[in-house]
ChimeraX commands (.cxc) that place a marker at each C-alpha (Angstrom):
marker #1 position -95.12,-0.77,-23.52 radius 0.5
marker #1 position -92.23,1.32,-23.44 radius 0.5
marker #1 position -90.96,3.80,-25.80 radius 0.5
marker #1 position -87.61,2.57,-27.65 radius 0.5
marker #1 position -86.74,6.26,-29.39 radius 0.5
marker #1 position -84.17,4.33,-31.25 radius 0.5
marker #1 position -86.28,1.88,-32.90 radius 0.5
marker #1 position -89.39,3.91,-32.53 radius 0.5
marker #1 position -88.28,7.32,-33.08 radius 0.5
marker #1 position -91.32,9.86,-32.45 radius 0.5
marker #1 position -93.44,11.40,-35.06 radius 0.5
marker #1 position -92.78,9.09,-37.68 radius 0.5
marker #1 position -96.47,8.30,-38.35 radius 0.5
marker #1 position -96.13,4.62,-38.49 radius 0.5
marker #1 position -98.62,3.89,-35.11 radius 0.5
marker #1 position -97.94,1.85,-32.87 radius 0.5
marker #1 position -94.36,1.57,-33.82 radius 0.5
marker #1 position -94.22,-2.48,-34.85 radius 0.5
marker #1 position -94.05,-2.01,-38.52 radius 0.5
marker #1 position -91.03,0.80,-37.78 radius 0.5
marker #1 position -89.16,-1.55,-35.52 radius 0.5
marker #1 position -89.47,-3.94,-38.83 radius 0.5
marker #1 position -88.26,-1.53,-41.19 radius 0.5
marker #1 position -85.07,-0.88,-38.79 radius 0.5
marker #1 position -84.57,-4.43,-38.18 radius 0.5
marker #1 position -83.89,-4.09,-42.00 radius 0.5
marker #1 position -81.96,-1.44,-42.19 radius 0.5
marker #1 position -79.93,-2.55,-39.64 radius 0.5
marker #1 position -79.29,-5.96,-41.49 radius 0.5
marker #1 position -79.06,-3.93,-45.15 radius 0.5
marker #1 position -75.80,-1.54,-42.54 radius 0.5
marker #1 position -74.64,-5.05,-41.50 radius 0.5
marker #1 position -74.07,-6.20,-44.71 radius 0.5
marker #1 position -72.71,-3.60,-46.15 radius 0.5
marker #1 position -70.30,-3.22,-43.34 radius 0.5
marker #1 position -69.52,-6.99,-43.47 radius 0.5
marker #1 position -68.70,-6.00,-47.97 radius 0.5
marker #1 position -66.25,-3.14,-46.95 radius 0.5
marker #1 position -64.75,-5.56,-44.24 radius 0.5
marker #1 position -64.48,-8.42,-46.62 radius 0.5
marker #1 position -62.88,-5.67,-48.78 radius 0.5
marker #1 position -60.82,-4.91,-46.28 radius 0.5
marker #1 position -58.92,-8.60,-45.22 radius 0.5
marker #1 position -56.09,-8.12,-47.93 radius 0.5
marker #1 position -54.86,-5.25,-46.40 radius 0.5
marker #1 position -55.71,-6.80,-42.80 radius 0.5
marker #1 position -53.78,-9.44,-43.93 radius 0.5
marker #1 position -50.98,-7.62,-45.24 radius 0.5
marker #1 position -50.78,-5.59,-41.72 radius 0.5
marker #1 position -50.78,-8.50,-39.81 radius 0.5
marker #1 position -48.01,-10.06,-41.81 radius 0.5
marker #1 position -45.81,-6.97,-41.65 radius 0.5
marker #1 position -46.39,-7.18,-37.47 radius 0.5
marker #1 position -45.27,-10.61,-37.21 radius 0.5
marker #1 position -42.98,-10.31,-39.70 radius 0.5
marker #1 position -41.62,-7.13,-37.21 radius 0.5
marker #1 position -41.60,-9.14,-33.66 radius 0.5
marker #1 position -39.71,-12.30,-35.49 radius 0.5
marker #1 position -37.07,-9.78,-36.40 radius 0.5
marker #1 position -37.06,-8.35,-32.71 radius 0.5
marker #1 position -37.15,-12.36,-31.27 radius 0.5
marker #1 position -33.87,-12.26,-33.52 radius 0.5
marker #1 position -31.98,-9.19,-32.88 radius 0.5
marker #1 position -32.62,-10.15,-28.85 radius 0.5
marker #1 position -31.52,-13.54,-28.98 radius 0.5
marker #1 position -28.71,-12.23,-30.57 radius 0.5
marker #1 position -28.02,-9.41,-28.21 radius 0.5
marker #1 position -28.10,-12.34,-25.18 radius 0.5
marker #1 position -25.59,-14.79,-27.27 radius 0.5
marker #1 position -23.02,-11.96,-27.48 radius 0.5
marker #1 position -23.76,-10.67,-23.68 radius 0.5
marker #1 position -22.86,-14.55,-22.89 radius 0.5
marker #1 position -19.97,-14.90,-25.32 radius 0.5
marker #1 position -18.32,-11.99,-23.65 radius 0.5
marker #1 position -19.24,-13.14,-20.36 radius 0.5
marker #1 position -17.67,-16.22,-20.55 radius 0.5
marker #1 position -14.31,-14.50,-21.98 radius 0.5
marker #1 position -14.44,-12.09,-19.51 radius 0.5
marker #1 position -14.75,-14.58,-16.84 radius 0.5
marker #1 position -11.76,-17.02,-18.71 radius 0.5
marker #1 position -9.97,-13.61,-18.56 radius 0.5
marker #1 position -10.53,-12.95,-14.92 radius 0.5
marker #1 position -9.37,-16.85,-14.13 radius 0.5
marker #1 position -6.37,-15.95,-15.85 radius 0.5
marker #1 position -5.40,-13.37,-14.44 radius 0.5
marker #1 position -6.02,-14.81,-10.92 radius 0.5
marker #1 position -4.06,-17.80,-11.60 radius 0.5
marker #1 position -0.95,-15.72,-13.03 radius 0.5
marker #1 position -1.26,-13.86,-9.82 radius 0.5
marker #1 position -1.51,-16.64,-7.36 radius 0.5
marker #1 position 1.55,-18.01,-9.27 radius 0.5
marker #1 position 3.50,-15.37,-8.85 radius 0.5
marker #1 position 2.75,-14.26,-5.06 radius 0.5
marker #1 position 3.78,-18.19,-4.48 radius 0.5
marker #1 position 6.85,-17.57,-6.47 radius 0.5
marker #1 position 8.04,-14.30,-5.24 radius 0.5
marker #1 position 6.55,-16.03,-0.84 radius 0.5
marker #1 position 9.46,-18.97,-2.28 radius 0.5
marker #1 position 12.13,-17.21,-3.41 radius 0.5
marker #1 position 11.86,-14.51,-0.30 radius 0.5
marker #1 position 11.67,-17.60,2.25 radius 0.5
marker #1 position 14.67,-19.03,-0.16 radius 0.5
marker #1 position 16.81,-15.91,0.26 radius 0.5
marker #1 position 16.21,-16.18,4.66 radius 0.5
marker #1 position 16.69,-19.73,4.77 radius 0.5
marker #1 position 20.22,-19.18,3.15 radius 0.5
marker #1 position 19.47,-19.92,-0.65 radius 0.5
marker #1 position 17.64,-23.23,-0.04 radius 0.5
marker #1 position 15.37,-22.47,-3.27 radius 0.5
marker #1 position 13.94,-26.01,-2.16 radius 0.5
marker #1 position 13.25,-25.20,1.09 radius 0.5
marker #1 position 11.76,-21.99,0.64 radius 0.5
marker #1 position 9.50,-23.33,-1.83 radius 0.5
marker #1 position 8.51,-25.51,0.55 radius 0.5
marker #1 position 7.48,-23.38,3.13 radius 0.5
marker #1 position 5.95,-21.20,0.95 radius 0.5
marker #1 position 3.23,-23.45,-0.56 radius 0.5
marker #1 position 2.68,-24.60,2.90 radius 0.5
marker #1 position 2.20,-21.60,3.95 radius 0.5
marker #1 position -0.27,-20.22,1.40 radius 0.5
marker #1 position -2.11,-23.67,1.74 radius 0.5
marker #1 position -2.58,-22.93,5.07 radius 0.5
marker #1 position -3.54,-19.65,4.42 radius 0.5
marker #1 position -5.71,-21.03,2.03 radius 0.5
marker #1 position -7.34,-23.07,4.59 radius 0.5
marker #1 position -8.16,-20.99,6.82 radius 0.5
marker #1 position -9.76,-18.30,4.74 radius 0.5
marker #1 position -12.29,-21.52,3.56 radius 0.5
marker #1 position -13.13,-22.59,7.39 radius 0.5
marker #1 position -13.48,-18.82,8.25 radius 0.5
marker #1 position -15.96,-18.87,5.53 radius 0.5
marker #1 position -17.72,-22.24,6.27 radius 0.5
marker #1 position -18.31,-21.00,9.88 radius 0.5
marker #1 position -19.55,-17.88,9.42 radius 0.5
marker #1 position -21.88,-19.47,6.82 radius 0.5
marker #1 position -23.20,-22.40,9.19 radius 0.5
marker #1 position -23.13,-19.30,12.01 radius 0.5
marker #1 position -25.51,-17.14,9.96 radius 0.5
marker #1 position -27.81,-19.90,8.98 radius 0.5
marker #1 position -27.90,-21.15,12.61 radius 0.5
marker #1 position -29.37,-17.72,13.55 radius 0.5
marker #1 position -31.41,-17.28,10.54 radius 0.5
marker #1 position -33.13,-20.51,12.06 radius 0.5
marker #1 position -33.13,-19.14,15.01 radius 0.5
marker #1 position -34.98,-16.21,14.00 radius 0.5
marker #1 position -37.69,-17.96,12.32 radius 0.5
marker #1 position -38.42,-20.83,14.74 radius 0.5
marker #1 position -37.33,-18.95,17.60 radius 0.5
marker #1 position -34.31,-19.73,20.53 radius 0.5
marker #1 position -35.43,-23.30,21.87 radius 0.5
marker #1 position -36.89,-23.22,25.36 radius 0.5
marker #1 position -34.93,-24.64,28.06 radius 0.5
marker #1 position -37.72,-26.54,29.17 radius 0.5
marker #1 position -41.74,-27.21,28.55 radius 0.5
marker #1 position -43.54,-29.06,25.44 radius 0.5
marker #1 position -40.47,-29.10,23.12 radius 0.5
marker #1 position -38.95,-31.25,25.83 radius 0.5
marker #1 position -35.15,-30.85,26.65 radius 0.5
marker #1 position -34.16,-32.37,23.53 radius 0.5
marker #1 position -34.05,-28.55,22.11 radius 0.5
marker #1 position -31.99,-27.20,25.36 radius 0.5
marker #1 position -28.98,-29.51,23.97 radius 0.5
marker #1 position -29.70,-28.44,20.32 radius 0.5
marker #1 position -29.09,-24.89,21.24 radius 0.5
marker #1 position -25.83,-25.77,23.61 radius 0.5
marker #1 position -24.41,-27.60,20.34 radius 0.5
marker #1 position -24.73,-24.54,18.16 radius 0.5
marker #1 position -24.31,-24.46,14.45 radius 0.5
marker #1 position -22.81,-27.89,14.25 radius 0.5
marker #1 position -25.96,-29.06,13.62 radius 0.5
marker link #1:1,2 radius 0.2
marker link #1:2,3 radius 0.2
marker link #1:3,4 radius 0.2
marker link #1:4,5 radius 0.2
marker link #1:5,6 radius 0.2
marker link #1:6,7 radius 0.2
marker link #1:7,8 radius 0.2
marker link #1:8,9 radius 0.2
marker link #1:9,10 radius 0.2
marker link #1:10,11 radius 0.2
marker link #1:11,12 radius 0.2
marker link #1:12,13 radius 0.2
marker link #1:13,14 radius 0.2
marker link #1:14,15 radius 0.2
marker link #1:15,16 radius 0.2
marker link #1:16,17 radius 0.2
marker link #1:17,18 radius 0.2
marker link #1:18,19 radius 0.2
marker link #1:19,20 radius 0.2
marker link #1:20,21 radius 0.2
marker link #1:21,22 radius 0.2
marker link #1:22,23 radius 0.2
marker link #1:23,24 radius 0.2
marker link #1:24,25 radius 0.2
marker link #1:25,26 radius 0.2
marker link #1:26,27 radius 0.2
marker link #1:27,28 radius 0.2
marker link #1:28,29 radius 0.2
marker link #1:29,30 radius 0.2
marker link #1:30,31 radius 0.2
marker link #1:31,32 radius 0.2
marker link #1:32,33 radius 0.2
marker link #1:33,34 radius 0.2
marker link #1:34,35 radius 0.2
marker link #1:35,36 radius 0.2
marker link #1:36,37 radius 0.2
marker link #1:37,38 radius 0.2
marker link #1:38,39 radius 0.2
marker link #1:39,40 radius 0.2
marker link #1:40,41 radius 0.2
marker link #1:41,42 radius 0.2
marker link #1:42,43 radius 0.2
marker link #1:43,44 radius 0.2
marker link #1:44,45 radius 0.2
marker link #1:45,46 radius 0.2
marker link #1:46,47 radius 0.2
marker link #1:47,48 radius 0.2
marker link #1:48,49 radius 0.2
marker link #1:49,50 radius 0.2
marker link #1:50,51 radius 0.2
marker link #1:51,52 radius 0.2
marker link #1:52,53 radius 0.2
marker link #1:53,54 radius 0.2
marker link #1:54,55 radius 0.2
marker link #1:55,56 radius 0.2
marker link #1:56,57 radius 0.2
marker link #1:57,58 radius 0.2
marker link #1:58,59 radius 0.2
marker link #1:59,60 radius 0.2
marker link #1:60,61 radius 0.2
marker link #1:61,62 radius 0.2
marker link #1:62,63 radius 0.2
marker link #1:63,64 radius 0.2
marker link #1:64,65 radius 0.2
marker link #1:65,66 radius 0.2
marker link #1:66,67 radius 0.2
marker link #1:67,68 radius 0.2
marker link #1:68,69 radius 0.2
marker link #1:69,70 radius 0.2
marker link #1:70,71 radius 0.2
marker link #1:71,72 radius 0.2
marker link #1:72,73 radius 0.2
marker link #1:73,74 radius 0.2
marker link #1:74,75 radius 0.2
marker link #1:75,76 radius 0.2
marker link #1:76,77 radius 0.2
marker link #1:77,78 radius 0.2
marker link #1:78,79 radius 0.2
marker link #1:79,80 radius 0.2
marker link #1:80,81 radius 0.2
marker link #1:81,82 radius 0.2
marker link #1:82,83 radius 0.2
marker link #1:83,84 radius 0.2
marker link #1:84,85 radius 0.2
marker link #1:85,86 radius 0.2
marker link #1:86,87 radius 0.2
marker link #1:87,88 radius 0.2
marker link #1:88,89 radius 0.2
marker link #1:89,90 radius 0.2
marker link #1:90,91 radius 0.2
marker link #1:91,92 radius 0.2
marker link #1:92,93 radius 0.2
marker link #1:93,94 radius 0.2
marker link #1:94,95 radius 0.2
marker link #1:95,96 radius 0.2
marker link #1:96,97 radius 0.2
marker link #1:97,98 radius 0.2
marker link #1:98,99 radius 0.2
marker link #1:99,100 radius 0.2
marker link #1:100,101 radius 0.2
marker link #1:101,102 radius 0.2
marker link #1:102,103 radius 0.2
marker link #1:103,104 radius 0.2
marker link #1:104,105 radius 0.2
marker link #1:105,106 radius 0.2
marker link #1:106,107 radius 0.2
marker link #1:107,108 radius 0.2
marker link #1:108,109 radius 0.2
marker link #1:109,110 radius 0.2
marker link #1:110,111 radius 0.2
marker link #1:111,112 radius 0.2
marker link #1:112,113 radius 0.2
marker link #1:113,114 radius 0.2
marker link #1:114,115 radius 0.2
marker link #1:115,116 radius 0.2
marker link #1:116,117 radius 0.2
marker link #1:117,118 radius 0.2
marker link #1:118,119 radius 0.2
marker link #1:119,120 radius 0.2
marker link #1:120,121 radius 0.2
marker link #1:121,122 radius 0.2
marker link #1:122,123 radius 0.2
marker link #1:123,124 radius 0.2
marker link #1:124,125 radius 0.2
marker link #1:125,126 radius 0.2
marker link #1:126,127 radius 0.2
marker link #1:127,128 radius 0.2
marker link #1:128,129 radius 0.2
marker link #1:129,130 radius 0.2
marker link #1:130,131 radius 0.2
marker link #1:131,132 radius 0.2
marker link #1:132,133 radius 0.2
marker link #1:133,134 radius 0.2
marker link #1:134,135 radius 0.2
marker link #1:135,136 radius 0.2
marker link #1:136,137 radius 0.2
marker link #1:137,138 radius 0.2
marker link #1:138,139 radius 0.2
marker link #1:139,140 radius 0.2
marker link #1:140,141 radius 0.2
marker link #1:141,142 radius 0.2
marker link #1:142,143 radius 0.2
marker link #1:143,144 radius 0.2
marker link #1:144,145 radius 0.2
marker link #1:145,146 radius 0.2
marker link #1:146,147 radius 0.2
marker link #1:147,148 radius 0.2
marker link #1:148,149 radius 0.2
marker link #1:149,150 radius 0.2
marker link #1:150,151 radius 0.2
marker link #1:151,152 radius 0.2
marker link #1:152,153 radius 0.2
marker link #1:153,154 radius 0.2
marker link #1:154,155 radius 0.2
marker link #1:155,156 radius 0.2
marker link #1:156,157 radius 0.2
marker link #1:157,158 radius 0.2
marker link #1:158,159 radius 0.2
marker link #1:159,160 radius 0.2
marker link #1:160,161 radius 0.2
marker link #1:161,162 radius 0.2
marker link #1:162,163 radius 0.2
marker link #1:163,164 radius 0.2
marker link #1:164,165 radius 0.2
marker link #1:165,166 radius 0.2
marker link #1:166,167 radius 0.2
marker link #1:167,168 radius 0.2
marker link #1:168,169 radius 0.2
marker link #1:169,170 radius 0.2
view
């Protein structure tokens, strides 16, 4: 049998060591108890801890919630702002393109006007199909670059060799 020295401690007298392993068996419980009495003592002030804590993270929940309602609120008036301000200048370049075309075209306000919005809708137009094709270009190739260019010929049959000769339209 081995020697436990902490519930056999050596040179206590007691033997063989069962009737001390009983005793602090006891004492252990008697600690236990008494630990479990100052504990039980204890839970008001637990308690009153653990309110205080939650009470504390409600009160940050709050304060951040609040923090992201006013970051939003002033997001969407910046970005009313911004829209504004766009608008009044798109106005105005459209206004000054009509009255400049007006002034050439021998004061034919009409005319110039006209020409003008044409003009800028044109412009318009082409900025937005510049931007669709370089979009439908860059995903083409971003395909590309994960499936690979198609072979001309082999498994994937020549199917593929007319998928790459039609490009992005795809």
């Amino acid at each position: 049998m081995m020697h436990d020295p902490h519930l056999d401690p050596p040179g206590n007298g007691l033997g063989n060591g069962h009737k001390g392993r009983e005793r602090t068996r006891a004492s252990a419980h008697d600690d236990l108890l008494v630990a479990f009495t100052r504990l039980r003592g204890r839970v008001p002030e637990l308690q009153r801890h653990l309110l205080a804590y939650a009470s504390v993270q409600i009160d940050r929940a709050r304060l951040s919630l609040r923090r992201l309602v006013l970051w939003c609120v002033v997001a969407v008036i910046g970005g009313v702002a911004l829209l504004a301000a766009t608008v009044t200048a798109a106005i105005m370049l459209a206004a000054g393109v009509g009255e400049t075309l007006a002034a050439l075209l021998g004061g034919r306000a009409w005319l110039g006007n006209l020409l003008g919005g044409l003009a800028l809708l044109g412009l318009l137009a082409a900025a937005i199909a510049l931007a669709y094709g370089r979009r439908r270009r860059r995903d083409w190739d971003r395909l590309l670059r994960r499936y690979g260019s198609p072979a001309p010929a082999g498994p994937r049959g020549p199917a593929h060799v007319e998928l790459e000769a039609q490009g992005p339209e795809l």
